[in-house]
C-alpha positions as CSV (number, residue, x, y, z in Angstrom):
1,X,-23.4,23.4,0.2
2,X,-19.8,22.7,-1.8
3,X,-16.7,24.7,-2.2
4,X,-15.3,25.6,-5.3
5,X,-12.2,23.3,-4.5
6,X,-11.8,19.9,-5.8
7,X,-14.3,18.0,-7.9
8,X,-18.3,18.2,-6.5
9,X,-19.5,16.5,-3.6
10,X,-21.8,13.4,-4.4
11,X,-25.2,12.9,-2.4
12,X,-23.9,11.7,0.6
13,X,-26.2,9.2,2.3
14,X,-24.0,8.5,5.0
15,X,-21.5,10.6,7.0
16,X,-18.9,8.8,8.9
17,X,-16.3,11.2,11.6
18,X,-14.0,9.1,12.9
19,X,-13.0,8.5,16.4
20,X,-9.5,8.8,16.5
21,X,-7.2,7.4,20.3
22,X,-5.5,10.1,21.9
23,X,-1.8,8.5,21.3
24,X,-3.4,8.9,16.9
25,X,0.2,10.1,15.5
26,X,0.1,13.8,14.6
27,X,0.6,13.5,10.9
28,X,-2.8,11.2,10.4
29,X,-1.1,8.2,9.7
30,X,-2.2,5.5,12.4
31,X,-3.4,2.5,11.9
32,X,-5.5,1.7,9.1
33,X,-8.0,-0.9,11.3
34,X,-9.4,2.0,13.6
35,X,-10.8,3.9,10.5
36,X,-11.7,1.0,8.9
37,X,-13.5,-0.9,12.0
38,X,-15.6,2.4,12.0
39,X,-16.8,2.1,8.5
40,X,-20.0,-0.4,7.7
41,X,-18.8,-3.2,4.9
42,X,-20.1,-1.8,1.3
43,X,-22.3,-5.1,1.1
44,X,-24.1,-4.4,4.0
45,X,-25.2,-0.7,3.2
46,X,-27.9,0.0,0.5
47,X,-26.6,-0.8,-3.0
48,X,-25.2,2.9,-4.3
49,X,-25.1,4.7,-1.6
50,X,-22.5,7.2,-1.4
51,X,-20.4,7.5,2.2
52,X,-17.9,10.6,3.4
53,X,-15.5,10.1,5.7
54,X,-14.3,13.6,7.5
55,X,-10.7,13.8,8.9
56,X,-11.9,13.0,12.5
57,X,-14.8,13.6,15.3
58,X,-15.1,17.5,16.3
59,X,-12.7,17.7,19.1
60,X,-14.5,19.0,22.5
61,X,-11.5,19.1,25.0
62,X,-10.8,22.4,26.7
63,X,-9.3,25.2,25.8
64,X,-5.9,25.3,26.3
65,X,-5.6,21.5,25.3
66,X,-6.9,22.4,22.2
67,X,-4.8,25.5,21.9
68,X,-0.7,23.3,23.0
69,X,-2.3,20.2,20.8
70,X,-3.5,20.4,17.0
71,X,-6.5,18.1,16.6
72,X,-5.6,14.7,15.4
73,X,-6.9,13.6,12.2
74,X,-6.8,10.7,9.9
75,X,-5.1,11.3,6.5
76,X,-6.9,11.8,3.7
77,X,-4.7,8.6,1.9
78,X,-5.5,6.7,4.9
79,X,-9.4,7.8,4.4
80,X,-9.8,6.2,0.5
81,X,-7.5,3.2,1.6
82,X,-9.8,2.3,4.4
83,X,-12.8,3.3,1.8
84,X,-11.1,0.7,-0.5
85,X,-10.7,-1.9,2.3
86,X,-14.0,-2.1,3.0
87,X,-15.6,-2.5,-0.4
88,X,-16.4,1.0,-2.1
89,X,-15.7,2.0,-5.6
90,X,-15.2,5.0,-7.0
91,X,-13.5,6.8,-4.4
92,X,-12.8,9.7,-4.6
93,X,-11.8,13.2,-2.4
94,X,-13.1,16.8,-2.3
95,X,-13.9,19.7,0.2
96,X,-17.4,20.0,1.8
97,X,-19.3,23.1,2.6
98,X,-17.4,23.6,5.9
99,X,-13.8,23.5,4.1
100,X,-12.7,20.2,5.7
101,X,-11.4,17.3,3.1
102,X,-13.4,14.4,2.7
103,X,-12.9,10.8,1.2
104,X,-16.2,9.2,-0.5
105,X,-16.9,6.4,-2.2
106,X,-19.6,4.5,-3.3
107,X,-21.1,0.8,-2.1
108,X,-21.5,-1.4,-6.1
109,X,-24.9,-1.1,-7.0
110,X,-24.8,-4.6,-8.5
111,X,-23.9,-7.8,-6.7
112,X,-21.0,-9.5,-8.2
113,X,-21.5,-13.1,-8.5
């Protein structure tokens, strides 16, 4: 399923939500190494697969922590870099079926050597 917004969603063989520390700065700009230490290296996925990263991990605290504290998440700039990082290519950013924004990108489908 794919919203109108934003360019179309590639097959996604692998969906990545990151887990985010509680002290994750409100305006999704932490540090770069805890998304990246949650994504697998580009080399050692199948060649051309395609990988999403959402904003963050659904959030199952309780109720009125939820309600005094917006849910952290990792910015969408932070979500390519660490995309880029790690060895993807053509990155890229749209909305899934559910509305939320989500980097992709793709692991090279040939070696370079």
């Amino acid at each position: 399923m794919q919203s109108d917004e934003g360019p179309p969603l590639p097959p996604i063989g692998l969906w990545i939500e990151p887990v985010l520390p509680p002290d994750w700065p409100q305006d999704g700009m932490g540090p770069l190494a805890v998304i990246t230490s949650q994504i697998p290296a580009a080399d050692t996925v199948p060649q051309g697969t395609w990988i999403a990263i959402r904003p963050s991990r659904a959030c199952h605290h309780g109720l009125l922590q939820r309600l005094l504290r917006k849910p952290a998440y990792a910015h969408l700039a932070l979500r390519c870099t660490a995309l880029l990082a790690r060895g993807y290519e053509h990155v890229g950013a749209g909305m899934d079926g559910q509305g939320q924004e989500v980097a992709w990108g793709r692991s090279p489908e040939l070696s370079r050597s």
